[in-house]
matplotlib code that plots the C-alpha trace (Angstrom):
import matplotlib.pyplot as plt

x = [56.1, 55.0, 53.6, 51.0, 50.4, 49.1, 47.2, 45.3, 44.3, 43.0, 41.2, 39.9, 38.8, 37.1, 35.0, 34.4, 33.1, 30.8, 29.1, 28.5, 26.8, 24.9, 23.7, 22.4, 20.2, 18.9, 15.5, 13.9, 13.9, 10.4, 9.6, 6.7, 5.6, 5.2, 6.2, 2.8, 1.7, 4.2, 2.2, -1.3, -3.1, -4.8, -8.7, -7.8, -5.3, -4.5, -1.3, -0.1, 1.0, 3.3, 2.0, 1.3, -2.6, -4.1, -4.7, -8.4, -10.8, -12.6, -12.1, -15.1, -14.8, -16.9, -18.5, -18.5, -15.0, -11.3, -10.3, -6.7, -6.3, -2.6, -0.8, 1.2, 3.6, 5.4, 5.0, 9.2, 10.8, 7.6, 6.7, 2.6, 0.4, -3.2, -5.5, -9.0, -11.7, -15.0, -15.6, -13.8, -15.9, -14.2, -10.6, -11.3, -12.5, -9.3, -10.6, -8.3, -8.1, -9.7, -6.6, -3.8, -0.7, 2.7, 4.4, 6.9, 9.1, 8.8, 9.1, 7.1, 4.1, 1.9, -1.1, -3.5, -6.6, -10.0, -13.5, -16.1, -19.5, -21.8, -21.5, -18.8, -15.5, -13.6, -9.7, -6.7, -2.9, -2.1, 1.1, -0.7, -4.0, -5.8, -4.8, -8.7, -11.2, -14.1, -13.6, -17.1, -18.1, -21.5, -22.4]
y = [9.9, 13.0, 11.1, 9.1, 12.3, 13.9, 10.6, 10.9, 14.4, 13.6, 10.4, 12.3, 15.4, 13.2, 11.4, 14.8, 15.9, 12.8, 13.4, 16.7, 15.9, 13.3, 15.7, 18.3, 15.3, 14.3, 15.7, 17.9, 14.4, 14.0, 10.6, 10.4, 6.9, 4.6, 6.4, 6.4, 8.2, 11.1, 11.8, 11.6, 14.2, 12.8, 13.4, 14.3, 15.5, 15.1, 16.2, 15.3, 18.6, 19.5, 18.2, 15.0, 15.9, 16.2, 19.0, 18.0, 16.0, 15.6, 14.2, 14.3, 11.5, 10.3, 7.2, 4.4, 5.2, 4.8, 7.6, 8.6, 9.7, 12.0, 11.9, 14.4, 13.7, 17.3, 16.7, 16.7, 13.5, 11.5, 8.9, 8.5, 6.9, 7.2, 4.1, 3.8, 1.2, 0.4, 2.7, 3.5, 0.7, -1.9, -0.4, -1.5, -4.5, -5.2, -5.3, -4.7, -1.4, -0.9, 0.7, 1.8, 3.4, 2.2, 4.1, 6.7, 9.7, 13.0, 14.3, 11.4, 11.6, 8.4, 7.4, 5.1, 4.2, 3.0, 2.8, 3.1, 2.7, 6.0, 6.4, 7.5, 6.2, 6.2, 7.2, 7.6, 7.4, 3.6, 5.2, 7.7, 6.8, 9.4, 11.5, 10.2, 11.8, 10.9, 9.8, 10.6, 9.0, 10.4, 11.0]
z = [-9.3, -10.9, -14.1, -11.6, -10.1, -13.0, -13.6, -10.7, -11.0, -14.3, -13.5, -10.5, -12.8, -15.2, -12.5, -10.7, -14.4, -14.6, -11.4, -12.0, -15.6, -13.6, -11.3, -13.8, -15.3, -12.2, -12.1, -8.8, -6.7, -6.5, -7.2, -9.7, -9.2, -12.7, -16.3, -16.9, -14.3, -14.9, -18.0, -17.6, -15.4, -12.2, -12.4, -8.1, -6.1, -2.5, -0.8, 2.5, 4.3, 7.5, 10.8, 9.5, 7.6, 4.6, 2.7, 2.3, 3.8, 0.7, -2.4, -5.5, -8.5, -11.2, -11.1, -14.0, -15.0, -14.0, -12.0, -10.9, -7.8, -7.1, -3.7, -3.0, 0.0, 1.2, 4.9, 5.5, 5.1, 7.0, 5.2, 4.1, 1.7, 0.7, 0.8, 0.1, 2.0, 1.7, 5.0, 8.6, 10.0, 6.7, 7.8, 11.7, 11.0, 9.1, 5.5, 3.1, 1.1, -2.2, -3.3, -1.8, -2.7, -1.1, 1.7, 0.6, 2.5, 1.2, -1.3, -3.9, -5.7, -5.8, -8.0, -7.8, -10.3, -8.7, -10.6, -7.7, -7.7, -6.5, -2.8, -0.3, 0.9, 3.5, 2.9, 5.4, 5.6, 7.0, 8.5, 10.2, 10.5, 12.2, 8.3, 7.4, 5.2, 2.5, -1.3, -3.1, -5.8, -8.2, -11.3]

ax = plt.figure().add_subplot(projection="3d")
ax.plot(x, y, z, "-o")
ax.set_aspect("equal")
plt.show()
């Protein structure tokens, strides 16, 4: 009896030991989206704050290249995205976005990458979808 005693208090101190090295590995639990996004910097930034908003309502990009665009959910554990359309009157109608990035909870960071033409945008939060504002796009 005492032999499978001490056999379970090792196998459970040994599994104790690898969760705990797990653990320290684990990162600050923001999700980061795809590998490559985690290292490249975002030519914009947006973050979705408490009481369900942005922390903008507008966002500057060149034209005639790719741009990244950052989203930043810290609203809680609400989930969000950040989608881009044509305009507000494209998203009524029921167009689909330009790009969007999928829904996540807090805390996650999404990217996405658009190359627009010069003009302005309409962006909002599909989830929450009074979280609107303006993408604009110039040289």
């Amino acid at each position: 009896m005492r032999n499978r005693r001490s056999l379970w208090i090792t196998i459970g101190g040994a599994g104790l030991a690898l969760l705990l090295a797990a653990a320290a590995c684990g990162g600050n639990g923001a999700d980061e989206g795809s590998p490559e996004d985690a290292s490249s910097e975002p030519d914009a930034e947006i973050a979705m704050i408490s009481g369900a908003r942005f922390d903008r309502a507008e966002i500057v990009v060149p034209v005639g290249q790719d741009v990244t665009i950052r989203a930043d959910n810290q609203d809680g554990s609400i989930p969000h995205n950040f989608s881009i359309y044509t305009s507000a009157d494209s998203y009524a109608s029921g167009e689909r976005a330009i790009a969007s990035t999928e829904i996540c909870a807090a805390p996650c960071v999404r990217s996405l990458t658009v190359d627009l033409e010069p003009g302005s945008y309409f962006f909002l939060c599909d989830v929450h979808p009074l979280m609107r504002g303006s993408v604009i796009a110039e040289s």
